[in-house]
C-alpha positions as CSV (number, residue, x, y, z in Angstrom):
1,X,3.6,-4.8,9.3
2,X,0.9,-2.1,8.6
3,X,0.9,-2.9,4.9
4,X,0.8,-6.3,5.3
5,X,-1.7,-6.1,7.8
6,X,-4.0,-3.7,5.6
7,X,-3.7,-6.2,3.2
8,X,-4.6,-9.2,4.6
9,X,-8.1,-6.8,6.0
10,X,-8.6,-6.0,2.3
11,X,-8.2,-9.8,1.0
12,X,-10.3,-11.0,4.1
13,X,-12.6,-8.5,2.7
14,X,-13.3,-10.6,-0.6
15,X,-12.7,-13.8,0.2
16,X,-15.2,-14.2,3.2
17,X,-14.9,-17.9,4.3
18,X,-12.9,-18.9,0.8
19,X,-13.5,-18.3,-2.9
20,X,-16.1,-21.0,-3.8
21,X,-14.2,-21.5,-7.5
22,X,-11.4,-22.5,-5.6
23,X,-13.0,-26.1,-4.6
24,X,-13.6,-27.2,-8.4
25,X,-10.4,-25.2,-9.9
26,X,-8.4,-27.1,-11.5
27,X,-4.9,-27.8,-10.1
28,X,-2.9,-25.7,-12.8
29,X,-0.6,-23.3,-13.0
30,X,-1.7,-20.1,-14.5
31,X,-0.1,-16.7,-16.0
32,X,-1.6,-13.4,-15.9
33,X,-1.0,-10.2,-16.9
34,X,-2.7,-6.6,-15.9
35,X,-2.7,-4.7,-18.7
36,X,-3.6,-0.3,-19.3
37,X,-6.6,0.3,-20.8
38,X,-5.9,4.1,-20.3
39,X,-2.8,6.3,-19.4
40,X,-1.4,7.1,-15.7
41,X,1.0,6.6,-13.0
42,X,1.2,2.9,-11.6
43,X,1.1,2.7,-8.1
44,X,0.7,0.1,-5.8
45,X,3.7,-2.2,-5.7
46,X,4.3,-2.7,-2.1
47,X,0.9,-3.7,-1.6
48,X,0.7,-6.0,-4.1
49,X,3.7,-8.0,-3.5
50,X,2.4,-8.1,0.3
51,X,-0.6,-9.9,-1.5
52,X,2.0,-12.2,-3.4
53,X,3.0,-13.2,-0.3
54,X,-0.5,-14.1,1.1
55,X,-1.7,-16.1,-2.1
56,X,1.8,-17.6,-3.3
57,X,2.1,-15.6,-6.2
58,X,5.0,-14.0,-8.5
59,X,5.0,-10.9,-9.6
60,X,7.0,-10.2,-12.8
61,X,6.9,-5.7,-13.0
62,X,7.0,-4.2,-16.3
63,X,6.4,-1.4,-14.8
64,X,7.0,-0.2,-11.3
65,X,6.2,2.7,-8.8
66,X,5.9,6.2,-10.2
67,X,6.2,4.9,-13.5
68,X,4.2,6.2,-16.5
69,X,1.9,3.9,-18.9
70,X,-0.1,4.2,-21.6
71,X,-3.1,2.3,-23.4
72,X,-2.2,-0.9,-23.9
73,X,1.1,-1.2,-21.7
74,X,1.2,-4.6,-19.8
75,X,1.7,-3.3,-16.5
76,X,2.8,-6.9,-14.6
77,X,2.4,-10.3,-15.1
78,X,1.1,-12.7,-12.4
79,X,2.3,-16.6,-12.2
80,X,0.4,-18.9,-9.7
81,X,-1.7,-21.9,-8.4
82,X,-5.2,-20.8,-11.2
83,X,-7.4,-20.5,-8.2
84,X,-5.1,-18.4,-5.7
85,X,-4.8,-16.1,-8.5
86,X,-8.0,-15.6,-9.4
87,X,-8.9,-15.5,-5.7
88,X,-6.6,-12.2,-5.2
89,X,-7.7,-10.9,-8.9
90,X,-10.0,-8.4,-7.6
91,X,-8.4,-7.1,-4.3
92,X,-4.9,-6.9,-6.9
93,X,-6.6,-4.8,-8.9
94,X,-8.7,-2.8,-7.1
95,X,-5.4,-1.8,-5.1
96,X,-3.9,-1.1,-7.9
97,X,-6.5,1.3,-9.4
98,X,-6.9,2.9,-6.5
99,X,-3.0,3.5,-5.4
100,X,-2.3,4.4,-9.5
101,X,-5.5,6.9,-9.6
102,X,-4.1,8.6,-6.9
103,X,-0.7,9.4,-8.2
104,X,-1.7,9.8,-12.0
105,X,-4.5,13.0,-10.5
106,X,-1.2,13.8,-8.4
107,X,0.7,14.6,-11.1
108,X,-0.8,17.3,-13.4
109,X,-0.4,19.5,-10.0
110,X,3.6,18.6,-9.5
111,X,3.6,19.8,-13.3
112,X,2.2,23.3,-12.4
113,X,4.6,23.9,-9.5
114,X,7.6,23.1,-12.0
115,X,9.9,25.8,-11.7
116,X,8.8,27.2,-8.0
117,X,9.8,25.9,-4.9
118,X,6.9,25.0,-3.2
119,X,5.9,21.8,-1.7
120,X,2.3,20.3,-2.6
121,X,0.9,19.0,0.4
122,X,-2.3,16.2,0.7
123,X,-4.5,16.9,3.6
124,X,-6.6,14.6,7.0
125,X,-9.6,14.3,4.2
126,X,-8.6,10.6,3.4
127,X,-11.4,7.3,3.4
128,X,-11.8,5.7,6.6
129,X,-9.0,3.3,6.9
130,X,-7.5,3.8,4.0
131,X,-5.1,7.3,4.9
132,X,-1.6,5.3,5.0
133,X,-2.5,3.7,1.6
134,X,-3.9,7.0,0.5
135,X,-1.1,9.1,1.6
136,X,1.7,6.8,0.0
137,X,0.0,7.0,-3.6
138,X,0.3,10.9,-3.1
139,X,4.3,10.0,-2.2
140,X,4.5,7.9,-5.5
141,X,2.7,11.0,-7.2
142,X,5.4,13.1,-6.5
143,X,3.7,15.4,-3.8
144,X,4.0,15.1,0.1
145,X,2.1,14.2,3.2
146,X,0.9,16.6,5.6
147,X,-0.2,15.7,9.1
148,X,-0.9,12.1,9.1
149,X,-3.1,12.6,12.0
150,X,-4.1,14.5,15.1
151,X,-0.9,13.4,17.5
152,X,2.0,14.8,15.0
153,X,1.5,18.3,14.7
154,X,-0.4,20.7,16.4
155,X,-3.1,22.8,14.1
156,X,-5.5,25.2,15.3
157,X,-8.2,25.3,12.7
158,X,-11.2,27.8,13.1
159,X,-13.1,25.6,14.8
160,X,-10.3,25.3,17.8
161,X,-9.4,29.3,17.6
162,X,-13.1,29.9,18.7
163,X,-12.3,28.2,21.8
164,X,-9.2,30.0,22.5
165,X,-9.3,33.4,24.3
166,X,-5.9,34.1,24.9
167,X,-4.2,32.8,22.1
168,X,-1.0,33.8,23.6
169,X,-1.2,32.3,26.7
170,X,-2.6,28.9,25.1
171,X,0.5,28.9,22.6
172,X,2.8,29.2,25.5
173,X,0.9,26.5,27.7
174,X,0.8,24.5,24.2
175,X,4.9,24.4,24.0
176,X,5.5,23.1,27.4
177,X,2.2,20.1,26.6
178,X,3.5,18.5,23.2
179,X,6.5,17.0,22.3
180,X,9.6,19.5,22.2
181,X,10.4,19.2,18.3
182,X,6.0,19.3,17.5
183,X,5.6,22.1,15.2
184,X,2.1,24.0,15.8
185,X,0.1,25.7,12.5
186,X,-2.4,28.0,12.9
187,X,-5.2,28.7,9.9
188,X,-6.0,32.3,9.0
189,X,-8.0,34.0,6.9
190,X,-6.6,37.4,7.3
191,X,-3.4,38.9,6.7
192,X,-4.1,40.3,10.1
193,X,-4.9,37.2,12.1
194,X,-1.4,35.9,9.9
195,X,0.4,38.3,11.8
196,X,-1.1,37.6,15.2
197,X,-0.1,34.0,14.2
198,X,3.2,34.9,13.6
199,X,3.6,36.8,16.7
200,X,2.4,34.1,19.1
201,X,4.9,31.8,18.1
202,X,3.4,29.7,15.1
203,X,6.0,27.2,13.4
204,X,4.0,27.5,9.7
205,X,1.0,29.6,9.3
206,X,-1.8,28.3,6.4
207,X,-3.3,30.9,4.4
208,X,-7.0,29.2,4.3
209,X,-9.3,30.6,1.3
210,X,-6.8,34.1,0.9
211,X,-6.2,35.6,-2.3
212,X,-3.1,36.0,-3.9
213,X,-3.0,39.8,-3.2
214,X,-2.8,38.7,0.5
215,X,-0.8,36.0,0.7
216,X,1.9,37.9,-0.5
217,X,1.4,40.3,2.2
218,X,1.6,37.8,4.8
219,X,4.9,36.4,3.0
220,X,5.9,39.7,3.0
221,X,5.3,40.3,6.6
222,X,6.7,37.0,7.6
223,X,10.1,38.0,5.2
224,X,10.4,40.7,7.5
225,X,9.3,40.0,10.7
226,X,10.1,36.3,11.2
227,X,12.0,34.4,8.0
228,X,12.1,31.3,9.8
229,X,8.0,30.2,9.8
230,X,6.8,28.4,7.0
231,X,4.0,29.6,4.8
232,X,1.3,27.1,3.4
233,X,-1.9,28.6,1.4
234,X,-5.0,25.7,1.5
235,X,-8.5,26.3,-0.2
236,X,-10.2,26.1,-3.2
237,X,-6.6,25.2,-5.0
238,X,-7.4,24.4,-8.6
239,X,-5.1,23.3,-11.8
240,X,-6.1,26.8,-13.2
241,X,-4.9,28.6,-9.7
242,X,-2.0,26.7,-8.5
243,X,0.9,28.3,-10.4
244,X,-0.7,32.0,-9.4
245,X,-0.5,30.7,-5.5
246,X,2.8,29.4,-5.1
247,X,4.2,32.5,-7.2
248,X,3.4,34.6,-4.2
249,X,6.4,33.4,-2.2
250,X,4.8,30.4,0.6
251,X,6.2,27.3,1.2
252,X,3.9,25.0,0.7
253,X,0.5,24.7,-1.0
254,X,-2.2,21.7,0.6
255,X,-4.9,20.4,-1.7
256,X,-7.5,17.4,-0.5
257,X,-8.4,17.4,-4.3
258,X,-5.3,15.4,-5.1
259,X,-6.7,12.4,-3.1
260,X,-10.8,12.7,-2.9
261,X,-11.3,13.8,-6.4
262,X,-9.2,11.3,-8.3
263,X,-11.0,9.1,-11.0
264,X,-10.2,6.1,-11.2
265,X,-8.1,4.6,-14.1
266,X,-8.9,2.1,-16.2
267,X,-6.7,-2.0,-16.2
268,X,-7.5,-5.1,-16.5
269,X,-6.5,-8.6,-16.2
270,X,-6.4,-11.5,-18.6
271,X,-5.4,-14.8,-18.2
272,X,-2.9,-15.5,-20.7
273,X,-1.6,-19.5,-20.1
């Protein structure tokens, strides 16, 4: 329901009070096809077939979620009423682009973590409105969601530990508040307030802007101290650094890059019959 819902927003979004073609269209049958005019990962399919749906239209997939394309590749093709194609052609393809940018800037970073065991993770810095849609392209990318929002995990950031002056006492009033299987995360910058972290009870502790020399000492700390909390190192992660980070034993590495610095790909459409 949220996808087709989402959908029917985005459509709504185009089409204002109706496509103004679509009163002198002629009453034809039309085929399209969306075709790569540069490489990537498509994206996108769930959404558009929820947009089939609304505007009557078959999708034919020559290629389908987590695929890879190149120049040139037809991607789909699209059989319809002419103007309830051309009506969806934009909101098609922007979704498209958009879900297949996502997942082809994805990638490159699931290629530097071959051969580790650690988890990429997107992060909360998602468009307005758009984090569900967001978050599954980084799914079809091959990485993971973190948090979806505020109500299904508890994360003290900076900005919430400089309210706190007990931390212990807050993390033990915290477990009896939230739901019993909520994990909570604290951010630290220290391999000291990691520790602290660790000894108040935190589920996964992020290593927020640390260098590699101490992340490994929290990992190392946590090996011996407490092997079951999760490690997660967030900050300035690059394609030059990531390898470097998850080498130093964590779990999990969290990058906002993967969503807000994606560039969008380059299709088109082309009405073929």
């Amino acid at each position: 329901m949220i996808i087709q819902e989402f959908v029917k927003e985005v459509l709504l979004e185009d089409i204002g009070r109706g496509d103004l073609f679509g009163r002198v269209a002629p009453k034809k049958e039309a085929t399209a096809q969306v075709i790569a005019k540069s490489s990537g990962i498509i994206a996108g399919e769930p959404y558009l077939e929820a947009l089939a749906q609304f505007c009557n239209l078959e999708l034919y997939w020559l290629k389908r979620d987590a695929d890879s394309f190149q120049k040139g590749d037809i991607l789909l093709k699209i059989v319809g009423d002419a103007a309830d194609l051309l009506a969806a052609e934009r909101t098609l393809l922007n979704m498209l682009l958009h879900a297949s940018s996502i997942a082809t800037q994805v990638q490159p970073y699931i290629k530097a973590l071959e051969g580790t065991n650690v988890m990429l993770l997107d992060t909360r810095k998602t468009r307005p409105m758009l984090r569900n849609f967001e978050k599954y392209a980084v799914r079809v990318g091959g990485a993971a969601n973190h948090r979806m929002g505020l109500d299904d995990a508890l994360m003290l950031k900076d900005t919430h530990l400089s309210l706190i002056d007990d931390l212990e006492s807050f993390m033990a009033e915290a477990r009896k508040q939230i739901p019993f299987t909520t994990k909570i995360e604290i951010e630290c910058e220290s391999v000291e307030a990691a520790a602290k972290a660790m000894d108040v009870g935190a589920d996964i502790v992020m290593c927020d802007n640390m260098d590699s020399a101490d992340i490994r000492e929290v990992v190392l700390y946590r090996n011996e101290n407490y092997p079951g909390v999760l490690i997660e190192a967030s900050g300035n992660i690059t394609l030059d650094n990531i390898h470097e980070v998850a080498s130093t034993g964590i779990d999990a590495i969290s990058s906002g890059s993967i969503i807000h610095q994606s560039r969008w790909i380059d299709l088109s459409m082309k009405i073929v019959t």
